[in-house]
N, C-alpha and C positions, 0 to 999 in steps of 0.2 A: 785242591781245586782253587784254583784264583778267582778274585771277587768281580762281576758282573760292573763293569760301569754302570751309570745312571744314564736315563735316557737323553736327558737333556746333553752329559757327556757327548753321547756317543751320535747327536746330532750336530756338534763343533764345527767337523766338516763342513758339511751341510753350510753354517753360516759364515763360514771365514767363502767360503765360494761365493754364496749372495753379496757378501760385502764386497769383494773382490772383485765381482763381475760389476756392481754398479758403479763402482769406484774407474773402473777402468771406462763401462759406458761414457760417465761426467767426464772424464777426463780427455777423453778424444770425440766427444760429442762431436766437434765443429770437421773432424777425419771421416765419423762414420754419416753423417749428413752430404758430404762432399760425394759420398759413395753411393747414396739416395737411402740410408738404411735411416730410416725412422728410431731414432734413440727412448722417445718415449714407448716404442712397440719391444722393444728389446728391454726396455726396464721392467714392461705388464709381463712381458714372459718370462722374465729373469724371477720377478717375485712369486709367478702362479708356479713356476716349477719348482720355485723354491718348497712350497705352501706344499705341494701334491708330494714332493720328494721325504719331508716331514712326513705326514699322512702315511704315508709307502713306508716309511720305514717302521712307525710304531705297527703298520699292522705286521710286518716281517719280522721285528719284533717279538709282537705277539705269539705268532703261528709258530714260531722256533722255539721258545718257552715250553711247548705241549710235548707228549710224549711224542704222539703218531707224526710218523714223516711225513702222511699226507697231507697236514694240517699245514705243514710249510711251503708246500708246492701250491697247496690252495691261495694259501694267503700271497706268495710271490705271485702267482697268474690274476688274482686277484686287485692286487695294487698295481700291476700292469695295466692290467682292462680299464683298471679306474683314471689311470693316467693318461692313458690312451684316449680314451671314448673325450676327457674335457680338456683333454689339448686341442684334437679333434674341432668339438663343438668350440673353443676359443676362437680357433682359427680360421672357421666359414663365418663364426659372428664379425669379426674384425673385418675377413675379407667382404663381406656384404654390406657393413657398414663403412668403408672406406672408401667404396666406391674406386673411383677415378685415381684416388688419393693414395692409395694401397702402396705401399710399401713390401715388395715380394723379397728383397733382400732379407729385410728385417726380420722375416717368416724363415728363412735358413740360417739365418742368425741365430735364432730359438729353438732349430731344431738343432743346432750342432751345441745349445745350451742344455737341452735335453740329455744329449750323449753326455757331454759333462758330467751331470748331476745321474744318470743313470749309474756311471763309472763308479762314482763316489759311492754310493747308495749301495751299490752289487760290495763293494769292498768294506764298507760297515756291517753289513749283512754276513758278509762270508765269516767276517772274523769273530761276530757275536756265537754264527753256528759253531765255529772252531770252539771259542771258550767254553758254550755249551756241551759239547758231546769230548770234549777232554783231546780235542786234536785227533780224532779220530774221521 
């Protein structure tokens, strides 16, 4: 049986994307302003999903570790719901406090930042179950 990476490993991913994604925001700041997409709304969302996407994985993590299957399905619907519900709440806080000023690009920005980091997260995940149950 092959050796478990470490968590910190197996969240790499994870930070070369955050890196990536802010790197690329600074870098055409002055393209996605042109577009009315609020660069600093797109960096809050770049790091909160980063933050939730961590989160998400240690508890998928966790719940794959345990014998009982259901323990992994809990834990996946789980860091769903949790992802969901404070993206959610991010998103009517910003839009209520933005007012006039609101930024709606910036808000599909984040969510096609979301599918990103979902992507990656579902493909850490998968491959940790794999090493877990021997490929089966």
């Amino acid at each position: 049986m092959q050796q478990q990476p470490s968590f910190s490993r197996k969240m790499l991913p994870l930070f070369f994307a955050f890196v990536l994604i802010n790197s690329l925001v600074l870098f055409y700041q002055k393209n996605l302003d042109q577009h009315k997409i609020d660069s600093l709304v797109v960096f809050a969302a770049n790091t909160l999903l980063f933050i939730l996407s961590v989160l998400s994985l240690a508890m998928h993590t966790r719940s794959i570790d345990k014998k009982n299957p259901n323990a992994a399905i809990r834990g996946v619907m789980a860091a769903t719901l949790l992802k969901l519900m404070v993206l959610t709440i991010a998103a009517l806080v910003y839009l209520f406090w933005a007012g006039n000023n609101r930024s709606l690009e910036a808000i599909f920005a984040g969510m096609i930042l979301y599918v990103i980091y979902t992507f990656i997260e579902v493909r850490i995940a998968s491959k940790t179950n794999q090493n877990n149950n021997g490929g089966k």
